[in-house]
C-alpha positions in Angstrom: 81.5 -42.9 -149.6 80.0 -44.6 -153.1 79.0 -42.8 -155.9 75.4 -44.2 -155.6 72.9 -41.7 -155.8 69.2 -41.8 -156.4 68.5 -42.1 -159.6 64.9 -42.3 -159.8 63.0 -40.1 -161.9 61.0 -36.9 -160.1 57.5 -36.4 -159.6 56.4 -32.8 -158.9 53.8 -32.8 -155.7 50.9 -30.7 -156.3 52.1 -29.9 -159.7 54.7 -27.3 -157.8 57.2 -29.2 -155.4 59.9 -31.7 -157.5 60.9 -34.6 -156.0 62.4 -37.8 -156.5 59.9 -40.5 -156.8 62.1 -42.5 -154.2 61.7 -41.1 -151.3 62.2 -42.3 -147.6 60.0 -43.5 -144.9 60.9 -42.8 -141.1 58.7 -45.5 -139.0 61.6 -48.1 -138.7 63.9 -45.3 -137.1 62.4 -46.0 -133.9 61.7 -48.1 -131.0 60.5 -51.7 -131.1 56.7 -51.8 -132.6 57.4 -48.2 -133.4 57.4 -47.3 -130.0 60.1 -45.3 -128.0 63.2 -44.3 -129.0 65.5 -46.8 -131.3 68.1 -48.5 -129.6 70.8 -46.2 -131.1 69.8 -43.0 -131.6 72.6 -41.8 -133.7 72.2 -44.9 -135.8 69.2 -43.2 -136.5 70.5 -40.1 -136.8 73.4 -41.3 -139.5 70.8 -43.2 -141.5 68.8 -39.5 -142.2 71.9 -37.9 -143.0 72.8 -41.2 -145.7 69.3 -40.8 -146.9 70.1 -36.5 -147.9 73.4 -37.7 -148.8 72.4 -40.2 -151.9 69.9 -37.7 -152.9 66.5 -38.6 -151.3 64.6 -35.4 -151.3 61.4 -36.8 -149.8 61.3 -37.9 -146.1 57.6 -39.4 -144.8 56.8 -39.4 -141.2 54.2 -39.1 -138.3 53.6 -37.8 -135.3 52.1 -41.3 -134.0 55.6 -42.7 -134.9 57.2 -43.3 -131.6 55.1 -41.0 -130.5 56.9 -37.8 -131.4 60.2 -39.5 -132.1 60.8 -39.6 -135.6 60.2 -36.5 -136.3 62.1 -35.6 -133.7 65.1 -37.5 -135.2 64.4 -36.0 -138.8 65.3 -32.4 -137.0 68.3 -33.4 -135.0 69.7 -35.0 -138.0 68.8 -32.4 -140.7 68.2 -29.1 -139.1 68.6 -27.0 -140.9 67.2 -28.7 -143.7 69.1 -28.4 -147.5 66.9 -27.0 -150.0 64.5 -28.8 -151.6 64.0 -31.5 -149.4 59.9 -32.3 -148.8 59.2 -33.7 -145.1 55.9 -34.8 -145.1 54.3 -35.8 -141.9 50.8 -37.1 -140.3 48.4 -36.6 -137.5 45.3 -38.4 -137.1 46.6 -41.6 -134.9 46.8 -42.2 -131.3 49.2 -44.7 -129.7 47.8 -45.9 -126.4 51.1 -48.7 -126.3 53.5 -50.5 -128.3 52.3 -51.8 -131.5 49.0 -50.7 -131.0 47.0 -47.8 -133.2 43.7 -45.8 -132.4 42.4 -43.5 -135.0 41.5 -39.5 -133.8 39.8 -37.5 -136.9 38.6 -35.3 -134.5 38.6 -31.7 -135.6 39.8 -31.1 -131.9 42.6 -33.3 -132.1 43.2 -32.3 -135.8 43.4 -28.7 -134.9 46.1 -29.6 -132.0 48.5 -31.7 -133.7 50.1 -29.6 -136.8 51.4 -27.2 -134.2 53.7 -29.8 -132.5 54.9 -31.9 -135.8 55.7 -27.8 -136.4 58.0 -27.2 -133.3 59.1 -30.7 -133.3 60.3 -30.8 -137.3 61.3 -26.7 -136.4 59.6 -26.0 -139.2 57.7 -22.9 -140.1 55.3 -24.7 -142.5 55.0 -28.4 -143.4 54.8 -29.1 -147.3 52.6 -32.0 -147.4 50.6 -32.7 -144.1 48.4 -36.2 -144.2 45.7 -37.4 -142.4 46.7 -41.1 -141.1 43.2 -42.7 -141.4 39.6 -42.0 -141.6 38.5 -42.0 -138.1 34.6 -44.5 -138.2 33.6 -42.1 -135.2 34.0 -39.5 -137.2 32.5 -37.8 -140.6 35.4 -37.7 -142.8 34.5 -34.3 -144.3 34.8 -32.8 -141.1 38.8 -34.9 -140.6 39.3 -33.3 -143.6 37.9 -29.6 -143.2 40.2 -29.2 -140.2 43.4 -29.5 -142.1 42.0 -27.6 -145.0 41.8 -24.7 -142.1 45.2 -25.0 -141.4 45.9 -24.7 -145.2 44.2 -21.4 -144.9 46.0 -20.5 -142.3 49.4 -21.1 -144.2 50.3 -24.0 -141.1 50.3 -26.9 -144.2 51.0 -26.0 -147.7 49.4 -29.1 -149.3 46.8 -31.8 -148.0 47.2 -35.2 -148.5 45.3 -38.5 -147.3 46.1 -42.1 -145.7 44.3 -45.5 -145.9 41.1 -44.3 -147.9 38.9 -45.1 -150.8 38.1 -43.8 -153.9 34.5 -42.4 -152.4 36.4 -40.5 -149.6 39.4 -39.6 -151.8 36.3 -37.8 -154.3 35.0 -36.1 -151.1 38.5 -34.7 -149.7 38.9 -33.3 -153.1 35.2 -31.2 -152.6 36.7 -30.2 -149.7 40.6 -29.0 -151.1 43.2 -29.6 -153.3 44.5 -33.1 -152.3 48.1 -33.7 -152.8 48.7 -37.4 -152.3 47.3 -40.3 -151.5 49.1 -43.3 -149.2 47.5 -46.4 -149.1 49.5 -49.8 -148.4 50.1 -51.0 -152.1 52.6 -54.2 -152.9 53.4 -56.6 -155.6 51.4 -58.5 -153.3 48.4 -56.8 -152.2 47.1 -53.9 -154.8 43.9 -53.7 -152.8 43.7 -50.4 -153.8 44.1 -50.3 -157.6 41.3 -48.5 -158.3 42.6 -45.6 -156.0 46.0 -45.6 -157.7 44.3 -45.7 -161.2 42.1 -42.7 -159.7 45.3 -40.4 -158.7 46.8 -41.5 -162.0 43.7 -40.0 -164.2 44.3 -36.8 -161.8 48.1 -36.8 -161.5 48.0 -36.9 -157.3 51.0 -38.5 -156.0 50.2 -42.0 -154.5 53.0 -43.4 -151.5 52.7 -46.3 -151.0 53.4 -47.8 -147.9 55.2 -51.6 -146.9 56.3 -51.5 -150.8 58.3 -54.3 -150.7 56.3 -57.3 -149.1 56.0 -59.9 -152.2 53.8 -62.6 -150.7 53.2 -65.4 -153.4 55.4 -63.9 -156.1 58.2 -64.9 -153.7 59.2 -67.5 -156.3 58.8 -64.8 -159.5 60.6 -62.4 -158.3 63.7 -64.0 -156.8 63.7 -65.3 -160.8 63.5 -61.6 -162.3 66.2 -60.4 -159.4 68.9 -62.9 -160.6 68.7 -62.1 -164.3 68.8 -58.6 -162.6 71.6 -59.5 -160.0 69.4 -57.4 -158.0 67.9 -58.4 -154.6 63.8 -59.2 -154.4 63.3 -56.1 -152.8 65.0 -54.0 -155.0 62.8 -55.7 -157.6 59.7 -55.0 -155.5 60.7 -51.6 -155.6 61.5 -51.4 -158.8 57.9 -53.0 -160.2 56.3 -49.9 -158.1 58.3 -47.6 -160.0 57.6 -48.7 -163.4 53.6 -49.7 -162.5 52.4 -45.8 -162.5 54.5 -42.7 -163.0 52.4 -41.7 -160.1 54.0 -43.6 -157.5 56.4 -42.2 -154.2 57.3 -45.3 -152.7 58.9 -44.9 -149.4 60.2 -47.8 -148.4 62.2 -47.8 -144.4 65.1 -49.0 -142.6 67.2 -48.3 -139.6 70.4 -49.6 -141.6 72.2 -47.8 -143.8 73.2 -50.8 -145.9 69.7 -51.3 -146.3 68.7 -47.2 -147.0 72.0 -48.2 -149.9 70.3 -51.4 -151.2 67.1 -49.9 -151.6 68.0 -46.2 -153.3 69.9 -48.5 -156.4 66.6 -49.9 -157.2 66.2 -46.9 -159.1 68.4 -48.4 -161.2 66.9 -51.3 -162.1 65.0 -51.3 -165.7 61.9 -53.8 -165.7 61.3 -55.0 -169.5 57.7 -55.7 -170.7 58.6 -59.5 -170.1 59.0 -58.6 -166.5 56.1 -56.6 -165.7 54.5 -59.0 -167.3 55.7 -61.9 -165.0 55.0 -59.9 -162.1 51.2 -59.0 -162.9 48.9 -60.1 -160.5 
C-alpha cells in the first residue's frame, strides 16, 4: 500500500453531491471491444476496490458496457457501497456484437433500462443516470422526457447527457435539471469547446471521455512531462484538470498500476507557460 491518494480538487454535481474531480471510468474492465466478461474477473474486481481505496469517489459506467458487465463488477467489488461514492451509469445503447454500438432513445427502451442498471448496481436509486447518445430515429425531447419520468419517480436523482451539442444540451435543460454533460474531449480533439464553455457559464459538470489521447501534441507534451517527471498521460490529464474547473475526467484501465499512474496526475501543477504550450 502507498500513501497516494487523490488529490484532485472536488466538484459538487448538481450543486448537492461532492466529488472528486478525478473520477473513474469502468469500460476497460471488460471483455475485448468491451464485450464479455474481462479475462480476469477479479483483476477487475481488485482494480474497483484500488480505485475506493486512493480516494476516487466517482465511478462512470453503462449498461451497454459488456453488456451488463461492468456494472455488474462495480457491485461485486463495492457492495455495499462506502459513503459518498457517486456511480453514475447510462442507458441509451444497444450492443448487437463486439465493438459495435446502436443507439435506442426510445422512450420504450428508456423506460426499461433504469430498472436493471438498478438491480444490477443493487442500488435503490442511481445519483447521476445519462443518456448515451441522441438516438437520429428519435426526437431528442422525447429520449430525454423518459428519464425526466424516472426522475419523478425518484428511480434517478439527477439527469445527465452523452455525445450532444449545445442545441440539444439547451433543450434537455427545457425539459429538467441537467447534471452533466460527457462528450469525448482531449488535448487533441476539443470538438466540443463550445459545449464545455456552455456548462462552464452554467456550472454543469462536463466528463470527458478518452481524456488522454494527445494526437499531434505527442511531441509537446512528452517535453512538459519531463520537466514534470510525469508521464504524457498524466500530463493529458492534468491539462483537463486545469482547462475548466468544470471538468470530471474519467479516464479507464484494467491495471492497477495504471488506475495508480493516473490518480497522481492530480498532483501535477501546469504553470501558465504550460497551458500555454499545450493550447490548441
Amino acid at each position: 500500500m502507498t500513501d497516494l491518494h487523490n488529490q484532485s480538487e472536488t466538484f459538487l454535481l448538481a450543486g448537492e453531491l461532492e466529488v472528486h474531480r478525478l473520477g473513474f471510468g469502468a469500460m476497460r474492465i471488460t471483455g475485448e471491444g468491451v464485450w464479455g466478461p474481462p479475462a480476469d474477473r477479479e483483476d477487475a474486481r481488485l482494480v474497483l476496490r484500488r480505485a475506493v481505496d486512493l480516494g476516487i469517489d466517482l465511478i462512470d459506467t453503462a449498461d451497454s458496457y459488456g453488456p451488463n458487465v461492468s456494472e455488474e463488477l462495480i457491485a461485486e467489488a463495492l457492495y455495499p457501497y462506502p459513503e459518498g461514492l457517486v456511480i453514475a451509469t447510462k442507458g441509451g445503447q444497444l450492443r448487437p456484437g463486439p465493438g459495435k454500438w446502436e443507439p435506442d432513445g426510445s422512450p420504450e427502451h428508456l423506460r426499461e433500462v433504469p430498472e436493471g442498471s438498478l438491480k444490477r448496481l443493487r442500488l435503490e436509486r442511481i445519483d447521476l443516470y445519462q443518456l448515451h447518445r441522441p438516438d437520429p430515429k428519435v426526437p431528442f425531447d422525447e429520449s430525454v422526457g423518459a428519464l425526466a419520468e424516472w426522475q419523478r419517480e425518484g428511480v434517478i436523482r439527477f439527469v445527465g447527457l452523452s455525445n450532444v451539442s449545445v442545441e440539444q444540451l439547451e433543450t434537455a435543460r427545457g425539459i429538467t435539471r441537467i447534471a452533466s454533460v460527457q462528450n469525448r474531449y482531449n488535448l487533441a480533439d476539443r470538438g466540443s469547446q463550445q459545449v464545455v464553455d456552455r456548462c462552464e457559464e452554467l456550472g454543469i459538470a462536463f466528463i470527458p471521455w478518452k481524456p488522454i489521447n494527445t494526437g499531434k501534441l505527442d511531441g509537446v507534451v512528452e517535453g512538459v512531462a519531463a520537466r514534470h517527471k510525469a508521464t504524457a498521460a498524466q500530463v493529458a490529464l492534468a491539462w483537463l484538470l486545469h482547462s475548466s474547473p468544470v471538468h470530471l475526467p474519467i479516464p479507464g484501465t484494467s491495471s492497477v498500476a495504471h488506475l495508480e499512474e493516473n490518480v497522481a496526475a492530480g498532483v501535477i501543477q501546469l504553470d501558465e507557460d504550460d497551458m500555454v504550450k499545450l493550447a490548441d
